[in-house]
PyMOL Python script that loads the backbone (N, CA, C, O; Angstrom):
from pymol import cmd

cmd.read_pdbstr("""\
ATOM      1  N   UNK A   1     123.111 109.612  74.973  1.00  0.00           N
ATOM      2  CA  UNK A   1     122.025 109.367  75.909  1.00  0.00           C
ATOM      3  C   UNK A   1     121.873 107.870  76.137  1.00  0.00           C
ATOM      4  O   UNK A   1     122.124 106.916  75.401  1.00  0.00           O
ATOM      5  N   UNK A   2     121.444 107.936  77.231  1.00  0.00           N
ATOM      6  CA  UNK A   2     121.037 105.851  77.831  1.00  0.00           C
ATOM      7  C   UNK A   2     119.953 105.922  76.949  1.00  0.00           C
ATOM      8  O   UNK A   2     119.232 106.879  76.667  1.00  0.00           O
ATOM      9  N   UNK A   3     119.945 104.768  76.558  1.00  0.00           N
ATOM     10  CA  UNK A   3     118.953 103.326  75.946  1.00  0.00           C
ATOM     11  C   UNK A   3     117.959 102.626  77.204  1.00  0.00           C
ATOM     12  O   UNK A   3     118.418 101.690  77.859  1.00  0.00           O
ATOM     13  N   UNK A   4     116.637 103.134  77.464  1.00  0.00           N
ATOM     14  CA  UNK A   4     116.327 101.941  78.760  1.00  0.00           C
ATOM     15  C   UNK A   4     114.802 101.322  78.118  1.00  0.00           C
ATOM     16  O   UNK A   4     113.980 101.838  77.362  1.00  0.00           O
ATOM     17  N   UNK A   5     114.836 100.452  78.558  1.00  0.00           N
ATOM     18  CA  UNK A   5     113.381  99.906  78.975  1.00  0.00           C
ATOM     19  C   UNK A   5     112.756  99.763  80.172  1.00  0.00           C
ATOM     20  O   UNK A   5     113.225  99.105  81.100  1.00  0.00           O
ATOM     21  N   UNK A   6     111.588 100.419  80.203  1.00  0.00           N
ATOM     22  CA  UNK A   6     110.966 100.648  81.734  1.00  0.00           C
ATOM     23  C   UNK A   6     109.897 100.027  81.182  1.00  0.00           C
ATOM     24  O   UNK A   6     109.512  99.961  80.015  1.00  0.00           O
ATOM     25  N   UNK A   7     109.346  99.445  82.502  1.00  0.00           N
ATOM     26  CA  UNK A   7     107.858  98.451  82.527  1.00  0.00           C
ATOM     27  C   UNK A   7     107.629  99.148  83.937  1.00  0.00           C
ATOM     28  O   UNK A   7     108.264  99.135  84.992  1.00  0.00           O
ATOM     29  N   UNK A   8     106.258  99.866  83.442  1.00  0.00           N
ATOM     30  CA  UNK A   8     105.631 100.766  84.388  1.00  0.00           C
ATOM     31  C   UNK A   8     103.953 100.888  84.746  1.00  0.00           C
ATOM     32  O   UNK A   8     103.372 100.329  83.816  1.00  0.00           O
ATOM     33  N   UNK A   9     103.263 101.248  85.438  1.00  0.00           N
ATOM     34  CA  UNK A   9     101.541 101.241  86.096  1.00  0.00           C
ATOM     35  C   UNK A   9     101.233 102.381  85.229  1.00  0.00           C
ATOM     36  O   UNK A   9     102.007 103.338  85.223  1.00  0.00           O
ATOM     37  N   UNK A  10     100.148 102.378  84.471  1.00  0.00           N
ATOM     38  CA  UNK A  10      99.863 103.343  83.854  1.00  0.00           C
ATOM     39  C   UNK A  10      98.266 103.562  84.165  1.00  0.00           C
ATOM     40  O   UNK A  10      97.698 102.474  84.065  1.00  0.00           O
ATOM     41  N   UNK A  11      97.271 104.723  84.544  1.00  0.00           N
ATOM     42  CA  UNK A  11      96.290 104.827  84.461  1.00  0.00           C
ATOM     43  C   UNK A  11      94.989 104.565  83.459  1.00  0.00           C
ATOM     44  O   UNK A  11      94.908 104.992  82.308  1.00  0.00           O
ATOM     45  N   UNK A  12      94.412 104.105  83.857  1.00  0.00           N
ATOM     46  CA  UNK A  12      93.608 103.603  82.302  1.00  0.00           C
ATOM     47  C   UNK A  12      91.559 104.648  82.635  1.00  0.00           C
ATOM     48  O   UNK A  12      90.933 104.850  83.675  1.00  0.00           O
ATOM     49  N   UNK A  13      91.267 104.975  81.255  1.00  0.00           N
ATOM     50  CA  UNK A  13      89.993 105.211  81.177  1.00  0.00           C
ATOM     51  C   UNK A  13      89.444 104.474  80.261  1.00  0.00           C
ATOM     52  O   UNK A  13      89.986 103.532  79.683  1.00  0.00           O
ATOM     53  N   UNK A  14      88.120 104.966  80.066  1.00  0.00           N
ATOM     54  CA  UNK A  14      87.508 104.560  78.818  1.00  0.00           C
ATOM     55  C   UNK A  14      88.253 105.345  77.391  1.00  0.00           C
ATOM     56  O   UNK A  14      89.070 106.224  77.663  1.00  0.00           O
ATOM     57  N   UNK A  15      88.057 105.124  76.265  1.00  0.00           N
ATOM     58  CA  UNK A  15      88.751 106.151  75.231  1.00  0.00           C
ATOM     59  C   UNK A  15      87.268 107.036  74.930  1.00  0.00           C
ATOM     60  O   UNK A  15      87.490 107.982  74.175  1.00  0.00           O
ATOM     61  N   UNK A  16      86.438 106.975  75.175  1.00  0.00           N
ATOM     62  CA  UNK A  16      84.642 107.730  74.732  1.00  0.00           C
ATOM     63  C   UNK A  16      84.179 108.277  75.552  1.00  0.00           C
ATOM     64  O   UNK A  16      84.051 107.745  76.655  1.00  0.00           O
ATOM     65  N   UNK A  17      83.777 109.496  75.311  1.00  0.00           N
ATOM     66  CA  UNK A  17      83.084 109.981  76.318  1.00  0.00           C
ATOM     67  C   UNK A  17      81.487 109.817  76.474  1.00  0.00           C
ATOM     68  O   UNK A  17      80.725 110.600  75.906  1.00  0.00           O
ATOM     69  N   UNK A  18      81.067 108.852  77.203  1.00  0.00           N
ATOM     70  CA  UNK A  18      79.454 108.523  77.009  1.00  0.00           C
ATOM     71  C   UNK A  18      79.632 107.653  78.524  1.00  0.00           C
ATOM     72  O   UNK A  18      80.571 107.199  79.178  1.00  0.00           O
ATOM     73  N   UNK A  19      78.078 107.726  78.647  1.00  0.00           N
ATOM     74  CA  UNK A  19      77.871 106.967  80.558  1.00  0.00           C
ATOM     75  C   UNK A  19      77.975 105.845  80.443  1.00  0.00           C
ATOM     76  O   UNK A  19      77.417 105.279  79.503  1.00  0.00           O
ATOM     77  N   UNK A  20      78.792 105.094  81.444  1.00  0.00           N
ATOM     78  CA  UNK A  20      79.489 103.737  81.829  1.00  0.00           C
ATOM     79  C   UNK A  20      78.231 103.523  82.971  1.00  0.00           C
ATOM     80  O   UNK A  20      77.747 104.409  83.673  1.00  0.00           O
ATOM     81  N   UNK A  21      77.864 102.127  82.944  1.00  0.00           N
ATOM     82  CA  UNK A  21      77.604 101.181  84.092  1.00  0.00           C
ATOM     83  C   UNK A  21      78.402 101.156  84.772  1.00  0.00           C
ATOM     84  O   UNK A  21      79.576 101.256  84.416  1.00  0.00           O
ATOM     85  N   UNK A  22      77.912 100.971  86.329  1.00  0.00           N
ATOM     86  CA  UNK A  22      79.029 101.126  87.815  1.00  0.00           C
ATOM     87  C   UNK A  22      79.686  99.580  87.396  1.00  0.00           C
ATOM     88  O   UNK A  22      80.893  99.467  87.609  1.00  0.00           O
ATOM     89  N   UNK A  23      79.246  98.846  87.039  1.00  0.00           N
ATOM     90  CA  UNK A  23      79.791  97.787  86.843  1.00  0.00           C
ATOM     91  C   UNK A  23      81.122  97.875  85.750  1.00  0.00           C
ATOM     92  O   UNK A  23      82.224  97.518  86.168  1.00  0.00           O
ATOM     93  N   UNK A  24      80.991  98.316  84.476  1.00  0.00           N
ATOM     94  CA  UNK A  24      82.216  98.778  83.800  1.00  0.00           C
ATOM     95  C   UNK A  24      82.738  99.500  84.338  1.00  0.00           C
ATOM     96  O   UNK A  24      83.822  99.358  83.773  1.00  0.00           O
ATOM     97  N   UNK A  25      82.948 100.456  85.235  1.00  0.00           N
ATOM     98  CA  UNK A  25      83.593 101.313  85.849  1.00  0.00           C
ATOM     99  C   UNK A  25      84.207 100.578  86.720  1.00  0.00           C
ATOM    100  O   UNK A  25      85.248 101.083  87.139  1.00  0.00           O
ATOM    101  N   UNK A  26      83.942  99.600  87.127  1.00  0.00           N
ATOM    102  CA  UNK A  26      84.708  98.944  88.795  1.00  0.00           C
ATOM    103  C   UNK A  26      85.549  98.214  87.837  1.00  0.00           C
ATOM    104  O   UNK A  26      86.721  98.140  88.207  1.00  0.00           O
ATOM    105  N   UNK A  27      85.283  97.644  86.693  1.00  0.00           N
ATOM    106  CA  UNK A  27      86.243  96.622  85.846  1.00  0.00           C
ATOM    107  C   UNK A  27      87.761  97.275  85.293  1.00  0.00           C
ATOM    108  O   UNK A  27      88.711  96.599  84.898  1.00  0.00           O
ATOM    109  N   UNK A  28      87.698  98.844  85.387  1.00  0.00           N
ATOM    110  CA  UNK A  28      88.887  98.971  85.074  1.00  0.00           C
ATOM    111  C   UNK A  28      89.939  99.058  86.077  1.00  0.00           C
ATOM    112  O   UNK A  28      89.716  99.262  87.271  1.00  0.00           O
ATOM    113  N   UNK A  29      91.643  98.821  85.315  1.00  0.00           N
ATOM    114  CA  UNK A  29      92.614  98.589  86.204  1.00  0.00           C
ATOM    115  C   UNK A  29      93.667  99.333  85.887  1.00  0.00           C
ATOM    116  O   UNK A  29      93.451  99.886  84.809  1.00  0.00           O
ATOM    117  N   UNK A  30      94.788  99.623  86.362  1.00  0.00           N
ATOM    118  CA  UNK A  30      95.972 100.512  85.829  1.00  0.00           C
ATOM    119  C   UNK A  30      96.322  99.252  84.731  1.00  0.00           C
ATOM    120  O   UNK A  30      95.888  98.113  84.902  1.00  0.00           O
ATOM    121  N   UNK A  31      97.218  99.666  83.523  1.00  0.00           N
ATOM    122  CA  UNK A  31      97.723  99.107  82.396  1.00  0.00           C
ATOM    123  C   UNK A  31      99.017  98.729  82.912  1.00  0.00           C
ATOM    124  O   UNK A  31      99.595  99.697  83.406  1.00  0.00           O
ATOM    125  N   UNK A  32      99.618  97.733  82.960  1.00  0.00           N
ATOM    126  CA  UNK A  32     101.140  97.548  82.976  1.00  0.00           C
ATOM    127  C   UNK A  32     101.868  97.759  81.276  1.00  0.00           C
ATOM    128  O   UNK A  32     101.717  96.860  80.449  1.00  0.00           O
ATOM    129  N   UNK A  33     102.526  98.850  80.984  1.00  0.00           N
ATOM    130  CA  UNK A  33     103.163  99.527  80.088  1.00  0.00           C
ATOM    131  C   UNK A  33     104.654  99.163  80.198  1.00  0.00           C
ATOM    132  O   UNK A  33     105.137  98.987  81.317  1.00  0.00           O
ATOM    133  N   UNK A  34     105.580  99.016  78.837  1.00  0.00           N
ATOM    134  CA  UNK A  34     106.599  98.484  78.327  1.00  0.00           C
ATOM    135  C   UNK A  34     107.126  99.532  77.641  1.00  0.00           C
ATOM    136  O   UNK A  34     106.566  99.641  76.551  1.00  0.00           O
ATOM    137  N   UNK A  35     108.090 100.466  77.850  1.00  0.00           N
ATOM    138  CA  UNK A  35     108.711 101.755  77.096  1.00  0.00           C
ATOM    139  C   UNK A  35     109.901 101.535  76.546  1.00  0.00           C
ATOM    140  O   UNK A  35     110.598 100.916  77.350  1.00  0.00           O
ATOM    141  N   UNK A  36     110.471 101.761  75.525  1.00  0.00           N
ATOM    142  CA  UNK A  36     111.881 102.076  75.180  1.00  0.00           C
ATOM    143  C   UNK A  36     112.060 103.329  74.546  1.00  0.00           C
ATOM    144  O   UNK A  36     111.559 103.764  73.510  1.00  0.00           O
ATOM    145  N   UNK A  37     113.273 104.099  75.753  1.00  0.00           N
ATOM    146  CA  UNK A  37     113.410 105.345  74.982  1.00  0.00           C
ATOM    147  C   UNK A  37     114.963 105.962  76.093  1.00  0.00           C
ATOM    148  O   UNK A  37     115.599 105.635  77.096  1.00  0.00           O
ATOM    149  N   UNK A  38     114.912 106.994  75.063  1.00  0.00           N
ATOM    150  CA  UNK A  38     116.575 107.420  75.465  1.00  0.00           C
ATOM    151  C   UNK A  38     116.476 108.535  76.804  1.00  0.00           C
ATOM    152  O   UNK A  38     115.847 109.593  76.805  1.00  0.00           O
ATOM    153  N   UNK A  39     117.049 108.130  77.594  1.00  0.00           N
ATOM    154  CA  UNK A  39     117.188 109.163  78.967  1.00  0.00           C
ATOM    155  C   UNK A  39     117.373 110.390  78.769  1.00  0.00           C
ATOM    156  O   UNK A  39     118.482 110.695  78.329  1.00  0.00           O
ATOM    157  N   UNK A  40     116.348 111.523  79.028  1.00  0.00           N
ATOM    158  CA  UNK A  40     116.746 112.840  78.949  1.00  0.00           C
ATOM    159  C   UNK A  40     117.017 113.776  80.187  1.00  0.00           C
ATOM    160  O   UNK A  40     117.870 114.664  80.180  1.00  0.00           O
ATOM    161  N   UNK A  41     116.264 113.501  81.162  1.00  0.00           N
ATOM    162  CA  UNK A  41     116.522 113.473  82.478  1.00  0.00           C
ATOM    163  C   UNK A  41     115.964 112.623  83.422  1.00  0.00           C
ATOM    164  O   UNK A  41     114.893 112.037  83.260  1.00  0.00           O
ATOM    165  N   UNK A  42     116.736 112.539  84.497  1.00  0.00           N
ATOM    166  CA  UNK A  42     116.012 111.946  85.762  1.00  0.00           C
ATOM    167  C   UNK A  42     116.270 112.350  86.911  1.00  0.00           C
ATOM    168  O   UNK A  42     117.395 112.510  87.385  1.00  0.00           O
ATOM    169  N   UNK A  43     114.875 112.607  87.610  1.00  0.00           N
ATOM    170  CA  UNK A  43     115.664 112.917  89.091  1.00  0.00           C
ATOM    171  C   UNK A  43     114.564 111.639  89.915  1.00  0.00           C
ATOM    172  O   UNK A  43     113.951 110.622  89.593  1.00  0.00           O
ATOM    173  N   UNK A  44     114.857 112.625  91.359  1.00  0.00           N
ATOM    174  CA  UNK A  44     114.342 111.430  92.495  1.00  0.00           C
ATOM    175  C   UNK A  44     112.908 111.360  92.204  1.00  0.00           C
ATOM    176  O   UNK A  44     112.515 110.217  92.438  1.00  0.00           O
ATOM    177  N   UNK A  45     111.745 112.306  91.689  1.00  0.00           N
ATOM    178  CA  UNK A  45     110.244 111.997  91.225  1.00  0.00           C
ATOM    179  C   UNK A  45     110.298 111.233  89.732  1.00  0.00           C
ATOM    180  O   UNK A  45     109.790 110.113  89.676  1.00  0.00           O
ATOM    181  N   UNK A  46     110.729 111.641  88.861  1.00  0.00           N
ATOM    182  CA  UNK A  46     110.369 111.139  87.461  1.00  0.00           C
ATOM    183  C   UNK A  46     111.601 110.889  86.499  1.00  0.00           C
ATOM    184  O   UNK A  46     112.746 111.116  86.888  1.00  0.00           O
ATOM    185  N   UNK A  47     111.327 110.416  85.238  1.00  0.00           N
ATOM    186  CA  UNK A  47     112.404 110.550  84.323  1.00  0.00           C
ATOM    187  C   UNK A  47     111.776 111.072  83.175  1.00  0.00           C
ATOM    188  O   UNK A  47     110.553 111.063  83.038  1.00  0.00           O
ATOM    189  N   UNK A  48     112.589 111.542  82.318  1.00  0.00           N
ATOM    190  CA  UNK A  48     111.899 111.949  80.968  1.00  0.00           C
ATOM    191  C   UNK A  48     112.770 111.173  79.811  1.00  0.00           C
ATOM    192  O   UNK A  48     113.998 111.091  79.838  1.00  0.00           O
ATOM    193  N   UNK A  49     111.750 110.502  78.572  1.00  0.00           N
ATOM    194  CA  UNK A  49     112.793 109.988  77.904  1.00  0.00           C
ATOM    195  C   UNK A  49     112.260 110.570  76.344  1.00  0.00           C
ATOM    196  O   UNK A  49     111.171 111.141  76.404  1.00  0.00           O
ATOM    197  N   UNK A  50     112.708 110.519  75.357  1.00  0.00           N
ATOM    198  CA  UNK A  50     112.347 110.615  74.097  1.00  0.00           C
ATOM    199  C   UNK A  50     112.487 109.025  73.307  1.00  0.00           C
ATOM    200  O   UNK A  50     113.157 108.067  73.694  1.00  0.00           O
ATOM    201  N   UNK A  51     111.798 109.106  72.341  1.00  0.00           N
ATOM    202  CA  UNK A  51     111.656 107.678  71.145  1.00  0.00           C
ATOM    203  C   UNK A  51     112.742 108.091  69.919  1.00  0.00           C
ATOM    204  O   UNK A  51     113.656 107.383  69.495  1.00  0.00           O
ATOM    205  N   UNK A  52     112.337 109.560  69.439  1.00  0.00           N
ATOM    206  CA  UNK A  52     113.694 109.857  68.778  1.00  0.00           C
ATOM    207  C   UNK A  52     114.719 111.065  69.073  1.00  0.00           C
ATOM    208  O   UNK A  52     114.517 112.037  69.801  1.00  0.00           O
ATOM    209  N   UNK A  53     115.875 110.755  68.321  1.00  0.00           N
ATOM    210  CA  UNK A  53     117.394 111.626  68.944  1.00  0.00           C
ATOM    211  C   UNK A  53     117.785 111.971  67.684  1.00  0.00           C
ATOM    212  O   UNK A  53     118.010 111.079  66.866  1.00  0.00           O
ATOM    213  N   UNK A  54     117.932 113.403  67.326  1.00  0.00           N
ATOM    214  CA  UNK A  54     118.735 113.957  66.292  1.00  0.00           C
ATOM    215  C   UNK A  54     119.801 113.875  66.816  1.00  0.00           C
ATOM    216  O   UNK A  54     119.674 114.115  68.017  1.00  0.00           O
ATOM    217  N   UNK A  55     121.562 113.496  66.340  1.00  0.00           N
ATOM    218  CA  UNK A  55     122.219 113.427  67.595  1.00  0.00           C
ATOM    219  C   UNK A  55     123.333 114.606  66.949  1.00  0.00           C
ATOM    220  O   UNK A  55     124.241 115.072  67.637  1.00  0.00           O
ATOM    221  N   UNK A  56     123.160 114.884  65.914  1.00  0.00           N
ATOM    222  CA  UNK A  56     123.591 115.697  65.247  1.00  0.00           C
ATOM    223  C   UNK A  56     123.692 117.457  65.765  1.00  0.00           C
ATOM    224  O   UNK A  56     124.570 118.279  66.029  1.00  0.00           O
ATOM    225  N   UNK A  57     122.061 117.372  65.699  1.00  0.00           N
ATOM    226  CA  UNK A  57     121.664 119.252  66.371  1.00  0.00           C
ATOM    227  C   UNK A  57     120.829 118.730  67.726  1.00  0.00           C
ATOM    228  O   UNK A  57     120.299 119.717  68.236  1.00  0.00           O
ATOM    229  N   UNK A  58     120.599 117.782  68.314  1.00  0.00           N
ATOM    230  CA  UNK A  58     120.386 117.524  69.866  1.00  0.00           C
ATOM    231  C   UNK A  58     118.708 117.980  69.614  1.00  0.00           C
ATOM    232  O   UNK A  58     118.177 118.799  70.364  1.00  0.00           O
ATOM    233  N   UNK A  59     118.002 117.372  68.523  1.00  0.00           N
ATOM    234  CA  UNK A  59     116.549 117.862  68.444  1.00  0.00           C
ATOM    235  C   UNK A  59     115.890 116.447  69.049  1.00  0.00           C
ATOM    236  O   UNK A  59     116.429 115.341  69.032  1.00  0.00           O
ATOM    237  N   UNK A  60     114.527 116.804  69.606  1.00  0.00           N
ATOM    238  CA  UNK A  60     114.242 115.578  70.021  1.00  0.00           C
ATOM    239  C   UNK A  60     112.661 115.108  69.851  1.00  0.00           C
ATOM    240  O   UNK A  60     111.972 116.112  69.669  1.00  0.00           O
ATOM    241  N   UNK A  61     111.940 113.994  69.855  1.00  0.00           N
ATOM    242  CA  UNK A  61     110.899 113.826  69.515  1.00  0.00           C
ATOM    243  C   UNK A  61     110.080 112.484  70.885  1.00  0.00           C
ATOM    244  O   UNK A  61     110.548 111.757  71.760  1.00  0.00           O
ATOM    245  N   UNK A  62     108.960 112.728  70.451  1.00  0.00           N
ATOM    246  CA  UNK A  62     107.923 111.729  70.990  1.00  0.00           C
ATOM    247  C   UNK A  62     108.725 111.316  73.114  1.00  0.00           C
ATOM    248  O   UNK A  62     109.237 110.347  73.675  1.00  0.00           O
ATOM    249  N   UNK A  63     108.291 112.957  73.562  1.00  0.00           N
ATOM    250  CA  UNK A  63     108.789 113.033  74.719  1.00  0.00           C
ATOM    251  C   UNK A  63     107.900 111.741  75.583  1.00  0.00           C
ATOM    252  O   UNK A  63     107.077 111.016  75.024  1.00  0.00           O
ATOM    253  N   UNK A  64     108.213 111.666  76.808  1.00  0.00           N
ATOM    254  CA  UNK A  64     107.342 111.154  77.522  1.00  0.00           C
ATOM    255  C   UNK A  64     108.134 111.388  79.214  1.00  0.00           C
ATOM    256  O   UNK A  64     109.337 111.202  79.393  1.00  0.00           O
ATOM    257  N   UNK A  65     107.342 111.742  80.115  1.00  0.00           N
ATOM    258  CA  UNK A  65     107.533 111.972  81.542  1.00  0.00           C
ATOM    259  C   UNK A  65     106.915 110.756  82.341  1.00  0.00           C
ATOM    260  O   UNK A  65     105.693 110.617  82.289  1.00  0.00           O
ATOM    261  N   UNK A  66     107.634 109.912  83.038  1.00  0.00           N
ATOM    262  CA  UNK A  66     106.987 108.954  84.055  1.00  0.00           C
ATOM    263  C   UNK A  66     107.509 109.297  85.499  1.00  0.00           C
ATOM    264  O   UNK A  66     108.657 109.336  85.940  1.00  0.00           O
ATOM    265  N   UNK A  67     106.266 109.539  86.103  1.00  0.00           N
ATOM    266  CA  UNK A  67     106.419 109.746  87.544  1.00  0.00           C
ATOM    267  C   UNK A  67     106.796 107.916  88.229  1.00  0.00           C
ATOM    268  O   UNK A  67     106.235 106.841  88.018  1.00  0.00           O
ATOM    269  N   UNK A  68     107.915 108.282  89.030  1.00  0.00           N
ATOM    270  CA  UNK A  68     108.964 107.047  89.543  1.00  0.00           C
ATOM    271  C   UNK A  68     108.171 106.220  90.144  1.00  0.00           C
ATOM    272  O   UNK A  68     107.934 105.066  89.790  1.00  0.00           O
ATOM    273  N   UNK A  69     107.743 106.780  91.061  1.00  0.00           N
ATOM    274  CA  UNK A  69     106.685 105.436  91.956  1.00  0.00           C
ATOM    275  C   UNK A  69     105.454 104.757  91.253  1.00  0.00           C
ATOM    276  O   UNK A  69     104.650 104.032  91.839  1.00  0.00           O
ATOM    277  N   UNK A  70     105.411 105.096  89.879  1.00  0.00           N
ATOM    278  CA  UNK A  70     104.745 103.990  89.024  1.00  0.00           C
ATOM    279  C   UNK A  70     105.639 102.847  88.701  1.00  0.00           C
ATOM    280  O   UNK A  70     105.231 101.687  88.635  1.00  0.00           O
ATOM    281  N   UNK A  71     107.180 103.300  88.452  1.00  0.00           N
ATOM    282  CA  UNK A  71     107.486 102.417  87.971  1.00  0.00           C
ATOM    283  C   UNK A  71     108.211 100.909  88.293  1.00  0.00           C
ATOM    284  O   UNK A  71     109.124 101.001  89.114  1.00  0.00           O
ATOM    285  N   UNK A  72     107.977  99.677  87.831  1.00  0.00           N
ATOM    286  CA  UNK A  72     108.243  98.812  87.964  1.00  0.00           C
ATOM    287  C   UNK A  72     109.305  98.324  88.248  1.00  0.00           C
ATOM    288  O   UNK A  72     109.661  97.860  89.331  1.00  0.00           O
ATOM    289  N   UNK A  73     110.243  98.459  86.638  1.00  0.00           N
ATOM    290  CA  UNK A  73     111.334  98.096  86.897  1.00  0.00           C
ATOM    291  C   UNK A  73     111.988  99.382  85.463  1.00  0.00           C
ATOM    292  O   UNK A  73     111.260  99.938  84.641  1.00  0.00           O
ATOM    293  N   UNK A  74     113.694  99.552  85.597  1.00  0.00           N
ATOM    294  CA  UNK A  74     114.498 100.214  84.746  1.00  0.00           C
ATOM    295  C   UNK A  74     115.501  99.345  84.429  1.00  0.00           C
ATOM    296  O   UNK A  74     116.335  98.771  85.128  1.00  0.00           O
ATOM    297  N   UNK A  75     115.140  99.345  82.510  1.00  0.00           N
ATOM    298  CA  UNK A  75     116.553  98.118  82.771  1.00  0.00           C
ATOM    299  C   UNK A  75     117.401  98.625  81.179  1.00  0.00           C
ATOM    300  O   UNK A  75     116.674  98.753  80.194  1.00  0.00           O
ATOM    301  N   UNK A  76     118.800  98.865  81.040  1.00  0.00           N
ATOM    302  CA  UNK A  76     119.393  99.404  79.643  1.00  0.00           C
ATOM    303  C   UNK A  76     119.120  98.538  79.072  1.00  0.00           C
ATOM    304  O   UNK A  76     118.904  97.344  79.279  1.00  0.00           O
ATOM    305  N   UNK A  77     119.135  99.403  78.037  1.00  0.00           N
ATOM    306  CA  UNK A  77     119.057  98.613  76.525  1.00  0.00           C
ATOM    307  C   UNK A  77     120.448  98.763  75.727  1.00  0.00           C
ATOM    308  O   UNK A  77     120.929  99.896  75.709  1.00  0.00           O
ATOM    309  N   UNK A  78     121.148  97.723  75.059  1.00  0.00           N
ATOM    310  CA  UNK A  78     122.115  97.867  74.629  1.00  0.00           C
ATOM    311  C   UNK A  78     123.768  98.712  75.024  1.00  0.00           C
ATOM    312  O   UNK A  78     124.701  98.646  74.224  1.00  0.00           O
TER     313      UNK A  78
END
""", "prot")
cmd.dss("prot")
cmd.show_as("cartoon", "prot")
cmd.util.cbc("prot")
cmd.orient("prot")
């Protein structure tokens, strides 16, 4: 599997659920996010990558899906 690093727009909330001032509410912004992980698929909407690779029995861990038009930039790693 590819090695990449993607730097991508990520949505942001509060982490609590309790009432915000309109003023804290206007202060938040999407997160610019920094990933490294191994290509599991990609098509023309998203990619999917994992953090770990059994490479042995093809088991896989700590998935993650990024929809494309968040993302910044795609660049290999190693």
């Amino acid at each position: 599997m590819k090695l990449v690093k993607i730097t991508w727009w990520d949505h942001s909330s509060y982490s609590t659920q309790c009432w915000r001032s309109r003023a804290e509410v206007e202060e938040l912004k999407p997160l610019k996010v920094h990933t490294v992980g191994y290509v599991v698929k990609e098509t023309k909407r998203y990619i999917t990558l994992v953090n770990t690779w059994v490479a042995d029995d093809e088991e896989l861990r700590g998935e993650l899906c990024i929809i494309k038009s968040c993302i910044k930039r795609i660049r290999r790693v190693g």
